[in-house]
C-alpha positions in Angstrom: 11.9 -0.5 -16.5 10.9 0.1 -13.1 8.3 -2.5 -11.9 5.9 -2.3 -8.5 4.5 -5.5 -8.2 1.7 -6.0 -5.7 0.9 -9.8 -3.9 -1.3 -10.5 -1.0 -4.9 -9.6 -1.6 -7.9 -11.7 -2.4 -11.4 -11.7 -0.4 -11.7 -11.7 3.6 -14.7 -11.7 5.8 -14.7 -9.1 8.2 -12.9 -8.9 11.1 -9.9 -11.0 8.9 -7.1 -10.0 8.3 -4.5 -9.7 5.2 -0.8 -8.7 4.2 -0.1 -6.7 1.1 3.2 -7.1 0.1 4.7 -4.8 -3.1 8.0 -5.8 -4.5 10.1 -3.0 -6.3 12.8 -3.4 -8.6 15.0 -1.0 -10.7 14.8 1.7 -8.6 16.8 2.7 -5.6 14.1 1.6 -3.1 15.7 3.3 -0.2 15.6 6.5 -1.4 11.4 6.9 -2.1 8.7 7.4 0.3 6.5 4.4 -0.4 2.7 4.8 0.0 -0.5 2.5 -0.3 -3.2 3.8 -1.6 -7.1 2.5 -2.6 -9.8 2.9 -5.0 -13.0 2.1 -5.3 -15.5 2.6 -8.6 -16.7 6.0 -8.7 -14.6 7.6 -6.0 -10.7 9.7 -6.5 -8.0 7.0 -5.7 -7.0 8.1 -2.0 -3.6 7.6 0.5 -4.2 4.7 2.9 -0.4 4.6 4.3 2.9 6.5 3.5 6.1 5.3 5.0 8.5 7.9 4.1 12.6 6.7 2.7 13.3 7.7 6.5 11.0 6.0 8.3 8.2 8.6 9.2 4.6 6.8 8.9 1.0 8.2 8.2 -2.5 6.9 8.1 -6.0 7.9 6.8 -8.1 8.1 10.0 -10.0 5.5 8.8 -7.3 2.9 9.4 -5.4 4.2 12.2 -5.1 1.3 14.7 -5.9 -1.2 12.2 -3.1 -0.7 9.7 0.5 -1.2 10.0 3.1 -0.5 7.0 6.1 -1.0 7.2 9.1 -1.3 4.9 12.0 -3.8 4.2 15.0 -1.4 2.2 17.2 -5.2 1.9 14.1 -6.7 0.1 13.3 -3.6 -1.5 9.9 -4.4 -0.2 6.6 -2.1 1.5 4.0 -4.5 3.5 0.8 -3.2 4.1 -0.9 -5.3 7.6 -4.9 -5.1 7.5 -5.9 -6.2 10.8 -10.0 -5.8 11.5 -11.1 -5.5 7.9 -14.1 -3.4 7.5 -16.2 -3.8 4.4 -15.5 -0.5 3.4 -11.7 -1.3 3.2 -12.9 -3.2 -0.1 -12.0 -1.3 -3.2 -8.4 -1.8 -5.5 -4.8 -1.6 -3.5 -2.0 0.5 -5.5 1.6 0.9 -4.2 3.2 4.1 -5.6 6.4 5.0 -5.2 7.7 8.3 -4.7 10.6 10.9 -5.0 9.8 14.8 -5.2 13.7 16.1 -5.4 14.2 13.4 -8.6 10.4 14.1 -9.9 10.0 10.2 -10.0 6.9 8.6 -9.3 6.3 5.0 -9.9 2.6 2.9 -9.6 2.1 -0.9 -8.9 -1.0 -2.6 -11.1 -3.1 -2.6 -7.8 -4.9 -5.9 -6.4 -8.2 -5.9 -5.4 -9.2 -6.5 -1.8 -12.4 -7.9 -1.2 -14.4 -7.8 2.8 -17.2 -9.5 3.0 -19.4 -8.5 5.7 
């Protein structure tokens, strides 16, 4: 059974800073974009970072400059850096990982990410 597992959140001030980490196993990591995306109650579940299996890297505006993913294959691992939290960065964290040509997509349990202001 594949399994996203999601570590680094917890509560911040603003300004802070945290590291998401997600941890994959059972699938073959290297071959799916892997993407971060947040919720918060009441609103759609939306894409805060995609790194793609080849390397290619996209933002919400909100986060450019702020955010950095990036993507360890030999760890089979996808970091999320959160430099300069905002308080409306708060909401749930989910890693999903994706592959259109096999139709596989995969979902973490999400962590919550708390910034005070």
């Amino acid at each position: 059974q594949v399994q996203l597992v999601e570590s680094g959140g917890g509560l911040v001030q603003a300004g802070g800073s945290l590291r998401l980490s997600c941890a994959a196993s059972r699938i073959i990591f290297s071959i799916y974009d892997m993407g971060w995306y947040r919720q918060v109650p009441g609103k759609q579940r939306e894409l805060v970072a995609v790194i793609s299996s080849v390397g290619s890297i996209n933002y919400v505006d909100s986060v450019k400059g702020r955010f950095t993913i990036s993507r360890d294959n030999a760890k089979n691992t996808v970091y999320l850096q959160m430099n300069s939290l905002k308080p409306e960065d708060t909401g749930v964290y989910y890693c999903n990982a994706d592959n259109r040509r096999i139709a596989h997509n995969y979902w973490g349990q999400g962590i919550q990410v708390t910034v005070s202001s």
